[in-house]
C-alpha positions in Angstrom: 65.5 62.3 118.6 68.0 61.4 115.9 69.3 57.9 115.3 73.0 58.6 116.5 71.6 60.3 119.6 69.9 57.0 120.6 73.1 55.0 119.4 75.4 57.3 121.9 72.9 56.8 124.7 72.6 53.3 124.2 76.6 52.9 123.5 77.3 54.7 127.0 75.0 52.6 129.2 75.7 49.3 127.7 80.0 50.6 127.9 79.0 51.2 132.0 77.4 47.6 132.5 80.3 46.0 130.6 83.2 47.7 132.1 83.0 45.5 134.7 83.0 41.7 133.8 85.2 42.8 130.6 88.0 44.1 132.5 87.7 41.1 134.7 88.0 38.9 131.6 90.8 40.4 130.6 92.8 40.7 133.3 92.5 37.0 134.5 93.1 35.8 131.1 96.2 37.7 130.9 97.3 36.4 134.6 96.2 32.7 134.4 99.3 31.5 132.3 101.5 34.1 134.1 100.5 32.3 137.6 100.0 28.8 135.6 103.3 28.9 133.7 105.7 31.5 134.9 105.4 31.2 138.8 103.6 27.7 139.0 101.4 29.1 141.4 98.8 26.7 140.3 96.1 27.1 143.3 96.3 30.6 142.0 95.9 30.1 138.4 92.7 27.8 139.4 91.1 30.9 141.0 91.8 33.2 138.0 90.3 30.3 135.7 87.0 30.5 137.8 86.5 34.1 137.6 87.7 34.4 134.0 84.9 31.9 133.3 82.5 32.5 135.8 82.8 30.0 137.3 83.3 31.7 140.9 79.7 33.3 140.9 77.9 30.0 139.7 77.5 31.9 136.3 79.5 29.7 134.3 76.6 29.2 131.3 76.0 32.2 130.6 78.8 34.3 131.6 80.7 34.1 128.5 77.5 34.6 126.7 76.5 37.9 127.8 80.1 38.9 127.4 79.9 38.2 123.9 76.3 39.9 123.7 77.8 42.9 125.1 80.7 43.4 123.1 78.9 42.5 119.9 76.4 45.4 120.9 79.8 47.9 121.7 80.5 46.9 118.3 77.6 47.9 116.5 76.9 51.2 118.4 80.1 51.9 117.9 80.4 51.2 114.4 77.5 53.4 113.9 78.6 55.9 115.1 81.3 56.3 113.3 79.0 56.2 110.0 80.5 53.2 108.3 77.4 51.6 108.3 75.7 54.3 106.7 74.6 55.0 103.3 76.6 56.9 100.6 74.1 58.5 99.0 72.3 59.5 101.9 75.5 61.1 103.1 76.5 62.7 99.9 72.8 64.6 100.1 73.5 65.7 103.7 76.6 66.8 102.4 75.2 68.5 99.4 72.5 70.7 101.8 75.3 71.4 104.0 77.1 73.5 101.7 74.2 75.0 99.8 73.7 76.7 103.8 
């Protein structure tokens, strides 16, 4: 199985498990000043800080942790993929046998 191949699989899978508690991230960090400082609804703002942090799910140590584990593994599929990370002369031979065909 090629290297990309495994990269794709292991990009999709690890995208599934994080869409979850990224989105969540996002969205409470986007609403906690916007309840905090717009509306003053600060009972409000308190919940958002808990699930933004983990807080709410007792998870608080290594929440932000395995968010940052995630993304940085996004990241380095990702970047694979795209073949930035890949070596020039290896690429300029695969591109050299591609047009001799």
């Amino acid at each position: 199985m090629k290297l990309n191949t495994v990269f794709r699989r292991y990009h999709r899978q690890l995208a599934i498990l994080m869409f979850l508690p990224l989105t969540l991230t996002v969205i409470t960090g986007v609403a906690y000043p916007i309840f905090d400082e717009w509306f003053s609804l600060h009972q409000v703002s308190k919940v958002m800080l808990q699930i933004h942090s983990g807080r709410i799910l007792g998870l608080q140590a290594i929440y932000p942790l395995l968010n940052g584990l995630g993304v940085m593994g996004l990241l380095i599929t990702g970047l694979n993929m795209t073949g930035l990370l890949r070596n020039r002369s290896a690429n300029k031979a695969t591109n050299k046998d591609l047009v001799q065909q």
